[in-house]
C-alpha positions in Angstrom: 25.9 94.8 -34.2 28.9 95.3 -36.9 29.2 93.3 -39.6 31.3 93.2 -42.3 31.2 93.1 -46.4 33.1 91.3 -48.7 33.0 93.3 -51.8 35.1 92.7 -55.1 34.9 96.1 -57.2 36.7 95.9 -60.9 37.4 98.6 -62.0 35.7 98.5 -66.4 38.5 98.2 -69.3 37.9 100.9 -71.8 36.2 98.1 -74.0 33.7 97.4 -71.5 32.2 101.2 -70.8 32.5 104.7 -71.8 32.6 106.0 -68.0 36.0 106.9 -66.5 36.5 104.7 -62.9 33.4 102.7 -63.4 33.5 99.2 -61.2 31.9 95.9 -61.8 30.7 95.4 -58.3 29.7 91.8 -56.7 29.1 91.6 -52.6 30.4 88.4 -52.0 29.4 87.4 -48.4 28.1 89.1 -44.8 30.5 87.5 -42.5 30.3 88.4 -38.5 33.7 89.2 -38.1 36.8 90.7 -40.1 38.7 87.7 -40.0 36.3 86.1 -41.6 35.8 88.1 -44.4 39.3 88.2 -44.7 39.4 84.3 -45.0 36.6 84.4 -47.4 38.8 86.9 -49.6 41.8 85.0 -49.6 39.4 81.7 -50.5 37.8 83.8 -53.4 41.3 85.1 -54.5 41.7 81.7 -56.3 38.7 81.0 -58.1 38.4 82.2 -62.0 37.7 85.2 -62.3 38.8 86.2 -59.0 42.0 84.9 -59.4 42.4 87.5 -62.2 42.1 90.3 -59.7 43.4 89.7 -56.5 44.0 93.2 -55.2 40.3 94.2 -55.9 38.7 93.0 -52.9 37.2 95.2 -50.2 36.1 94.8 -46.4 33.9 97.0 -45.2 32.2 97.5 -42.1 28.8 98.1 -41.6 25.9 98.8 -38.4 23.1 96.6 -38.7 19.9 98.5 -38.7 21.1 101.9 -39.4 20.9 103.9 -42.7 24.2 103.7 -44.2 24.0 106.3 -47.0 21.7 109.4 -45.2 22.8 111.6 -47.4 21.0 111.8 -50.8 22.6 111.8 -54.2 21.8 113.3 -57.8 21.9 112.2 -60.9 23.7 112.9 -64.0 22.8 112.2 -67.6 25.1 111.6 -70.5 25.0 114.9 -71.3 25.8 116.4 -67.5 29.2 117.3 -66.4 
């Protein structure tokens, strides 16, 4: 089964962090289908906050029991390049 995830990423003013491209992230819904999450976005797209920015809103889809991120990561402290 697909679903798909509402997601609204802002991207962090200079003010708010010292890290280059950093995103305030908030999953807003789990919605069955596209459309809906697309419905949910354009609801969102007028509330405060939201309203602020519009264009940072992201669909994506997603396989319901399967591992979505198989791959590992690593870590870097403040001091790592």
């Amino acid at each position: 089964m697909t679903v798909f995830l509402l997601w609204h990423m802002r991207p962090l003013g200079p003010d708010e962090t010292d890290v280059e491209g950093e995103t305030n992230d908030k999953l807003c819904g789990v919605f069955s289908t596209e459309e809906r999450a697309t419905a949910a976005r354009e609801q969102l797209a007028t509330v405060e906050g939201f309203i602020d920015y519009p264009e940072d809103f992201h669909v994506d889809e997603c396989e319901v029991d399967r591992v979505q991120w198989d791959t590992g990561f690593v870590s870097l402290g403040p001091n790592d390049d």
